[in-house]
N, C-alpha and C positions, 0 to 999 in steps of 0.2 A: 536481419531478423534474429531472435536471441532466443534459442531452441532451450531449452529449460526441460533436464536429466530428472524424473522422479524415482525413485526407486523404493519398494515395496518390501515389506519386512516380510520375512519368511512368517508364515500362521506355525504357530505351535500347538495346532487340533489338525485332527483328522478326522472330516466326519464325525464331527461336533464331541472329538475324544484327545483330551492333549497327548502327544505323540509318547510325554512320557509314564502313561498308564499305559499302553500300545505296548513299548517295549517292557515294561513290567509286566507285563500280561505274557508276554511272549516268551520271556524267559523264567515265569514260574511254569509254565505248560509244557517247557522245555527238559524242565528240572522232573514236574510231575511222570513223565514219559521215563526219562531216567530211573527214575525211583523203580517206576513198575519193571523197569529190566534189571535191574540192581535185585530186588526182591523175589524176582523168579527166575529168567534164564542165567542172569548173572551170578547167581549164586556158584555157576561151574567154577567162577574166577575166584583167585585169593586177593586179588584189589577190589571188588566187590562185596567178597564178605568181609574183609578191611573195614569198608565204608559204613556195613550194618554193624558191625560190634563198634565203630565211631559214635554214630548215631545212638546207639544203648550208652554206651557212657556217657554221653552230651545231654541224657534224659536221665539219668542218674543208675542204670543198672551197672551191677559188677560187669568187667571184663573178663570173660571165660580165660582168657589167657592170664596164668600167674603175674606176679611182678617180678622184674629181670633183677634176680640177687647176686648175679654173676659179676664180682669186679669190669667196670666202664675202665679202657684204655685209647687213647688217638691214637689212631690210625698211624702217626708219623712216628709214634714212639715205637712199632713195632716192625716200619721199614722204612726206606730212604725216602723222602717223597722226589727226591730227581733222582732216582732211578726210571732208564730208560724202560718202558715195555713196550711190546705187540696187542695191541686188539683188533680180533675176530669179530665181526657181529656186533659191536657197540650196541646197540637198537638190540635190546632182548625184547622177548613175550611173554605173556604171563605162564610162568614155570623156570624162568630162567632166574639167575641169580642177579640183584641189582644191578648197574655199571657200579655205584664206588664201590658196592662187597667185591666185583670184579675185578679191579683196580688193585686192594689189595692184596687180593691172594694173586694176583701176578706178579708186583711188587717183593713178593714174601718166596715166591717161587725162582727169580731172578737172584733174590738176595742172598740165600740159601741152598740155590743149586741142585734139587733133591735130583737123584738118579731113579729111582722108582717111585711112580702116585697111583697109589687105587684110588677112585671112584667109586661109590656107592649108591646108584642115581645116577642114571645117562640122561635119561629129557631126550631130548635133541640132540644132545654134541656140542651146546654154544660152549658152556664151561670145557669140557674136554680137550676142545680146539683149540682154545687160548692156554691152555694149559699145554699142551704138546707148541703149541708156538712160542713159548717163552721159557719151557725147559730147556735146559743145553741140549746138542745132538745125540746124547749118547743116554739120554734119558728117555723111558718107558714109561708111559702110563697103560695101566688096566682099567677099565669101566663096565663098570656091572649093572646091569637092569633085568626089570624083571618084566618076562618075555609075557607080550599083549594078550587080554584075555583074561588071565590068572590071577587076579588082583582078588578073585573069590575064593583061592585056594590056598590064601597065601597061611604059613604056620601059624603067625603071630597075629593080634586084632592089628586091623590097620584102623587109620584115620576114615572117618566118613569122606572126610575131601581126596584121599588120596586116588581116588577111581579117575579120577577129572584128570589125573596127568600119568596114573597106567596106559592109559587108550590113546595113545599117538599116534601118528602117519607112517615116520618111520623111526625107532629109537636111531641116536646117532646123524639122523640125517644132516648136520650140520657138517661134520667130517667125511660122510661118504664121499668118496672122490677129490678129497684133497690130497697135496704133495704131503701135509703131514700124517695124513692116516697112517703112516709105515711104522709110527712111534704109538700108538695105539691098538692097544686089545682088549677089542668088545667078548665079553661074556655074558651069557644071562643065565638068571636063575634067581632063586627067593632068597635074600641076604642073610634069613634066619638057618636055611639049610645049607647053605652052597658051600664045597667042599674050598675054604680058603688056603688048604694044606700047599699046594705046589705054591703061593704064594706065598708063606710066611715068612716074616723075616728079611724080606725082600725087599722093603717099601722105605721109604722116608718121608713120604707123607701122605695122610688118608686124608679123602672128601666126603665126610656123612652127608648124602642129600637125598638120603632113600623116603623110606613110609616116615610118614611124621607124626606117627604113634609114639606113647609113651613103650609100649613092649620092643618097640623096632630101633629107638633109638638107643635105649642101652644094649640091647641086644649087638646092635653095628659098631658098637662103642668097644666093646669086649672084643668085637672079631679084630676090629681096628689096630687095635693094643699087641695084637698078636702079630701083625703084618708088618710093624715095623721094625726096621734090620737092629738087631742088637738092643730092642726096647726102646729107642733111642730115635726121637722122630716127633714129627709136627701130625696132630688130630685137627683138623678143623670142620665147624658143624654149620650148616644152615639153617633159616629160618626161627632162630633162637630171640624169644620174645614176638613172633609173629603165629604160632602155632601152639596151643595149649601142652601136647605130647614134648612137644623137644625143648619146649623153654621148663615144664617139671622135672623132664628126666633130667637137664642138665644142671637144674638147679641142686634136685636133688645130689647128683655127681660132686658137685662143688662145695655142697653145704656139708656132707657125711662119708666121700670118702678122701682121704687125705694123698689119696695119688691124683687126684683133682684137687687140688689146692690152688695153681697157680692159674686156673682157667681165665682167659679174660674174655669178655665181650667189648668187639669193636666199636667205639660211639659212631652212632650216627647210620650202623648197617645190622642189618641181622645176625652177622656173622661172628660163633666161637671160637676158640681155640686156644692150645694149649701146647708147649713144646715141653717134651721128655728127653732129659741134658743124659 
């Protein structure tokens, strides 16, 4: 006897709906959900208001953020790219600095060897971490935040976003209890007042990633200039073209005063910087 196989084509409906209106359906209601978090609780996040000032430009409004007039350089013109580094924490959070801005200033830190780094801006400790693990042994960093709370007291206007990454768990908490915390000292206080005297002069290179005000960034910029040993030293700034406050002020820095002249911005990161020979 000659058993005869039929086989039946898959229905492309579901309950009289072809599967691919189904999944259309399913992934605008997915998107609609999103939105409503993007537009309210997400608003805490700077990848979320990212997304809304996307949106405004894709509808034709200006971008609240200037446009970056700051000389674009690669990344590779400015360190080795085989050079070896250490990373801490790869997987950042929203408030940490990207992995490639990461990459390079560890690169630059390796390359350059500084023996002292202030910090201006702890977050967590991801940056500080990697930063103490990729200085020599005999290098110091200082990190300065401003103690939980106080973000209403502070001297200078801050940024409206900036409250969303005052109010942490624990500043530092990425370094507490590691073997390198020994190479790190946390300070706090408001970067406009804080007494930078015992530190001056000392540094070889500074981290602006405090308030991302236009008043806080030059303001940190100035204190910066003074920290480093002999004038002589690498500034590097965050969030430069991602923040209205630090992409004017740096603009302005770069456009008008001629001790910024050779500022460059990294392609491809947020990240400034400028070295003083």
């Amino acid at each position: 006897m000659r058993i005869m196989r039929v086989t039946c084509p898959q229905s492309n409906h579901l309950g009289g709906l072809p599967i691919r209106v189904l999944r259309t359906a399913k992934k605008y209601l997915y998107a609609l959900g999103s939105a409503i978090y993007m537009f309210t609780l997400g608003m805490r996040h700077t990848r979320e208001r990212m997304h809304v000032y996307q949106i405004a430009d894709w509808h034709g409004y200006p971008s609240p953020v200037p446009t970056c007039t700051v000389p674009e350089v690669e990344a590779d013109e400015i360190s080795d790219p085989t050079t070896a580094i250490e990373l801490r924490h790869p997987i950042g959070v929203d408030g940490n600095v990207p992995l490639a801005q990461l990459v390079v200033m560890m690169r630059l830190i390796r390359t350059h060897d500084p023996q002292g780094i202030f910090e201006i801006g702890t977050f967590d400790g991801r940056t500080t971490l990697n930063m103490a693990a990729n200085a020599g042994s005999d290098a110091r960093i200082v990190t300065l935040d401003l103690p939980a709370g106080q973000i209403q007291d502070a001297a200078l206007p801050t940024d409206v976003g900036d409250s969303a990454y005052s109010e942490k768990a624990a500043s530092g908490a990425r370094f507490k209890g590691s073997p390198l915390a020994s190479k790190i000292t946390q300070v706090f206080g408001d970067s406009a007042t804080f007494d930078f005297g015992p530190h001056a002069g000392q540094m070889d290179l500074v981290f602006i990633d405090g308030s991302h005000s236009y008043e806080y960034v030059l303001s940190d910029t100035e204190n910066a200039r003074k920290l480093l040993r002999n004038g002589k030293g690498w500034i590097l700034w965050d969030d430069y073209g991602i923040w209205e406050g630090v992409t004017r002020a740096l603009n302005e820095l770069h456009g008008t005063n001629p001790d910024y002249a050779d500022m460059l911005h990294v392609k491809g990161t947020p990240l400034a910087l400028i070295q003083f020979c």
